[in-house]
Structure formats: C-alpha cells, structure tokens
N, C-alpha and C positions, 0 to 999 in steps of 0.2 A: 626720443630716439636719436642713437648719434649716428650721422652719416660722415663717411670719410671725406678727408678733405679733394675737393676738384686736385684733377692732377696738373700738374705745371706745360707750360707750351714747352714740348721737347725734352721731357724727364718720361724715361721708360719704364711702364706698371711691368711688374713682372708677375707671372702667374705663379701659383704653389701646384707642385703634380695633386691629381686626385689620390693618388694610392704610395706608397714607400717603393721607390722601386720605378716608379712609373717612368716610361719612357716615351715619345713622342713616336707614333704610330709611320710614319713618313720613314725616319732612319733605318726603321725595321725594313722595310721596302731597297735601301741603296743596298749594293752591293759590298761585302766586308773588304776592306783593299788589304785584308791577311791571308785573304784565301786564296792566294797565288796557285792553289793547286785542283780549279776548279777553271782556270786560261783555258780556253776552246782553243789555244794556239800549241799546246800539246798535243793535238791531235794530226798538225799541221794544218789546218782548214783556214781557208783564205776568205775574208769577206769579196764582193764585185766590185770594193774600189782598190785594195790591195790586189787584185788581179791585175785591173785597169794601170795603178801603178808599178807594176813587175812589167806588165806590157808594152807600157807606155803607150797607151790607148783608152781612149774613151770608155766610161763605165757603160754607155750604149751599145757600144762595140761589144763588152766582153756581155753584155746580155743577149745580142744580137750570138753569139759565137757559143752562148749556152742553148739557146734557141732553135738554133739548126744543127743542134747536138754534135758541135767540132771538140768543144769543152765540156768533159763530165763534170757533173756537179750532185750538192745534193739539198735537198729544201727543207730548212727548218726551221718549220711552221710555214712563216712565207719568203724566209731569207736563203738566199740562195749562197752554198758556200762551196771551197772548191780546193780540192787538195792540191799544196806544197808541190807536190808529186804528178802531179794531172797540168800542170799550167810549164812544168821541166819539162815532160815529156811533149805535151804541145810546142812550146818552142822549138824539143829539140824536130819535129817533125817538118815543122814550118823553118827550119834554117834546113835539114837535108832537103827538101822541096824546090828551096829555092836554089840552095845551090846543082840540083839537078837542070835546072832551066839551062 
C-alpha cells in the first residue's frame, strides 16, 4: 500500500473541490460587493450609530430618544433604523425649540 508522503513543517496541502464547480459554502453566505443596488442606504435609513454621528450624540442617547418616541424609527428584525428624513426634521424641531427659549 502506498501512503503519501508526511507533509513538510509549513508547506500547504491543498484540498481538491468535491464536485466541478464546487464552491466553498462560507462565500455563498458574504454579501456580493456588485450588488450595489440592494444599499439599505437607498432607502435613506440610518443605522443608531449613523444617527448618534449626525447628532453628535451617544448611541444611548439616540436609543434613549427612540424610546420615549421623540425619534421615529422602525425595527428590522431587531435593529432599529431611522429615516434621513426623521433625524432633519428632529433637528430642525430641537433648533426652532431652542431658539424659542
């Protein structure tokens, strides 16, 4: 019986796919970086740390501020995101607010 030879300290065995074609199950899983046209940023929806950053405020803050329903938003699945639109118009409320003081 011939057995292959031991492999060398630091020479990499490479594997042969099972099937023609065959692809590593993992890649299928990343996201394709062509499908630019599948951006959740099209929609304008802001993740809570892109709010946090526009605010210039803590990402506890802007959940604290989803919380007490100042900030609409909307959950998907468990991630809380927040229209373009919805964080302009908060602003623009909280700068006439203030300068009504």
């Amino acid at each position: 019986m011939n057995l292959p030879a031991p492999a060398r300290r630091g020479s990499l065995q490479r594997g042969t796919p099972v099937a023609p074609g065959h692809t590593a199950f993992a890649t299928r899983l990343l996201p394709d970086p062509d499908a630019s046209h599948y951006a959740i940023t099209s929609f304008g929806l802001l993740t809570v740390r892109e709010v946090a950053a526009a605010l210039n405020v803590s990402r506890a803050t802007v959940y604290r501020l989803v919380n007490e329903g100042h900030l609409p938003h909307a959950r998907v699945l468990n991630a809380i995101r927040v229209l373009a639109e919805d964080v302009r118009l908060f602003l623009a409320a909280a700068h006439s607010w203030s300068a009504a003081r």
